[in-house]
C-alpha positions in Angstrom: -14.8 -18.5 21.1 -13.2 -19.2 18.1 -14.3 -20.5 14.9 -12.9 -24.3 14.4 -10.3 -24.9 11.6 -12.4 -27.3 9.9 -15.8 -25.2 9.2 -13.4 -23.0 7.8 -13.4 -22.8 3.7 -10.2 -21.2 2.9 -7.6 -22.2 0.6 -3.4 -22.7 0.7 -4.1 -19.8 -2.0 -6.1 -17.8 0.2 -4.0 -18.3 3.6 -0.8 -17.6 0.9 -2.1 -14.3 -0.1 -3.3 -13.1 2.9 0.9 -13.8 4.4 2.6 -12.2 1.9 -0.2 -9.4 2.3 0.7 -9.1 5.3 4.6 -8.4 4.7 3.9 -6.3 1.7 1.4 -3.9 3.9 4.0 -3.7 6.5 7.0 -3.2 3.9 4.8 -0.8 2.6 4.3 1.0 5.8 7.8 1.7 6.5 8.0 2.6 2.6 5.8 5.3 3.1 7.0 6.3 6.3 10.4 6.9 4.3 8.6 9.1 1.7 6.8 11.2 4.6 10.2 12.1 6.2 12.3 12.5 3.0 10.1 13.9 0.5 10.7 17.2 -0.6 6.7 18.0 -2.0 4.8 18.6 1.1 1.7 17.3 -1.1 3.8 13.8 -1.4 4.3 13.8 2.2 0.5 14.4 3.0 0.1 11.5 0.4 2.5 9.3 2.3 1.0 10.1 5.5 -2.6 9.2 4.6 -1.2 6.1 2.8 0.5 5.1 6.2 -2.9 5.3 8.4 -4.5 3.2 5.7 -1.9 0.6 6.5 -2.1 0.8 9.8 -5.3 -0.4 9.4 -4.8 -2.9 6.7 -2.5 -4.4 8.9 -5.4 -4.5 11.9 -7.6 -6.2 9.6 -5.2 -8.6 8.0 -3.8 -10.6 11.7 -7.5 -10.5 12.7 -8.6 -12.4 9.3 -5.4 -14.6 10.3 -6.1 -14.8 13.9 -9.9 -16.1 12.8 -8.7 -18.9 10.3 -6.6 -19.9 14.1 -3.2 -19.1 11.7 -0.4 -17.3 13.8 0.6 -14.0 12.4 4.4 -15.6 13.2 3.6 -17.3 9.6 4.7 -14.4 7.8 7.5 -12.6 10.0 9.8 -15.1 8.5 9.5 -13.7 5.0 10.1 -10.1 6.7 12.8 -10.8 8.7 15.9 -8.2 7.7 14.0 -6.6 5.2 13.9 -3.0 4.1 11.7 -1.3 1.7 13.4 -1.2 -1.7 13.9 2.6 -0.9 16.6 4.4 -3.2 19.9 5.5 -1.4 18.5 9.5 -0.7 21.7 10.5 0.8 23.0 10.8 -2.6 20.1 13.5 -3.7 19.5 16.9 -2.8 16.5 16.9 -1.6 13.8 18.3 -4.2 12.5 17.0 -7.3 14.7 14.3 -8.4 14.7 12.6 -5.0 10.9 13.1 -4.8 10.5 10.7 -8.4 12.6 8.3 -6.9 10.8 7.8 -3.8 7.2 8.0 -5.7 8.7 4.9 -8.2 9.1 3.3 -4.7 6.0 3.7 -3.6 4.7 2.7 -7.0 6.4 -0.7 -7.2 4.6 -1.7 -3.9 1.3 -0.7 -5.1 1.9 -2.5 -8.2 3.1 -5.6 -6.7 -0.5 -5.5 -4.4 -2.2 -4.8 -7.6 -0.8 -8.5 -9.3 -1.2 -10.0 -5.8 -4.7 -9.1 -5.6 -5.6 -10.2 -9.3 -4.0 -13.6 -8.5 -6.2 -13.9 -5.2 -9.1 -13.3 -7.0 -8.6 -15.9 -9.8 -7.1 -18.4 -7.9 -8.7 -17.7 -4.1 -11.4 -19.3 -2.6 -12.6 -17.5 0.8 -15.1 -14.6 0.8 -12.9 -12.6 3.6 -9.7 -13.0 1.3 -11.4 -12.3 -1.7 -12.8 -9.0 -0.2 -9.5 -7.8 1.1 -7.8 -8.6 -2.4 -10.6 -6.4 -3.9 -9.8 -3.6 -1.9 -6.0 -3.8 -1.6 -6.8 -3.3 -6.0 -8.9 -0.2 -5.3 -6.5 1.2 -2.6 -3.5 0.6 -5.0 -5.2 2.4 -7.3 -6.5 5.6 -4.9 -2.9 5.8 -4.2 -1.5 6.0 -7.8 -3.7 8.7 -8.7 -2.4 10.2 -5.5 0.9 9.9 -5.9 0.4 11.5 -9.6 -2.3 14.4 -8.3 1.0 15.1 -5.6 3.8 15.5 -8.2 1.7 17.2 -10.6 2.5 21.1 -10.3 -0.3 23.3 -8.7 -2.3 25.4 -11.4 -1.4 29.2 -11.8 -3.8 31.5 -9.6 -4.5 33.8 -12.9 -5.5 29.9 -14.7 -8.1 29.4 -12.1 -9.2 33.0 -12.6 -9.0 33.4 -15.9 -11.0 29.6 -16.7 -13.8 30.6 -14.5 -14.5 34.5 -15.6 -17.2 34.9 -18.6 -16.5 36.8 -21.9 
């Protein structure tokens, strides 16, 4: 049974962000999808990888927050329609460093852009369910920064480790 439209306390802010979240996840699924299959760190890959499951359920939850406030997901395909992540042209990089730093600052603009997203949600947006999805698209955005820096940072020296943990 579904919940009627008028008991229902959500804003034209809310339903707004909870759209456009909507096309970013799914941009941002096929961005890391792109950074899993062209990355030349494996660490960046894993990174992309485990981004991409956390999408796929994003995306779960976002339609079923939609499909509860009785609002098609068909709202937001329009926006998407055509679209490609704003990936950089790798066929002009060897693959390796250089290509790897422009596909993290692609990844980085979309977790950015969910970071500003999610601030304006939670000034502006009214509904409990939005709210809470806003809050953890922040906290995700920011897992995945630190991620995305731990994976192009270069792995300690084995004779560091050694030496740091032996006694005098």
């Amino acid at each position: 049974m579904s919940t009627p439209t008028s008991g229902l306390r959500f804003t034209g802010t809310d339903l707004a962000y909870v759209l456009s979240a909507l096309v970013a996840s799914r941009d941002a699924q096929r961005a890391h999808r792109l950074v899993a299959e062209e990355a030349h760190e494996p660490r960046l890959r894993a990174a992309a990888r485990r981004g991409q499951i956390v999408l796929d359920d994003d995306i779960v939850r976002i339609v079923a927050l939609l499909a509860r406030w009785n609002r098609p997901e068909g709202t937001a395909l329009f926006a998407e329609a055509g679209t490609e992540p704003s990936a950089p042209p790798t066929g002009a990089i060897v693959p390796g460093p250089a290509q790897d730093l422009r596909l993290v600052a692609m990844l980085s603009a979309h977790l950015e852009a969910a970071v500003l997203r999610g601030r304006g949600e939670l000034i502006h947006g009214f509904e409990t369910a939005a709210r809470d999805l806003a809050e953890d698209h922040i906290r995700g955005a920011a897992r995945d920064l630190s991620a995305l820096r731990c994976a192009l940072e270069p792995e300690p020296e084995p004779e560091r480790r050694l030496r740091g943990s032996a006694r005098a």
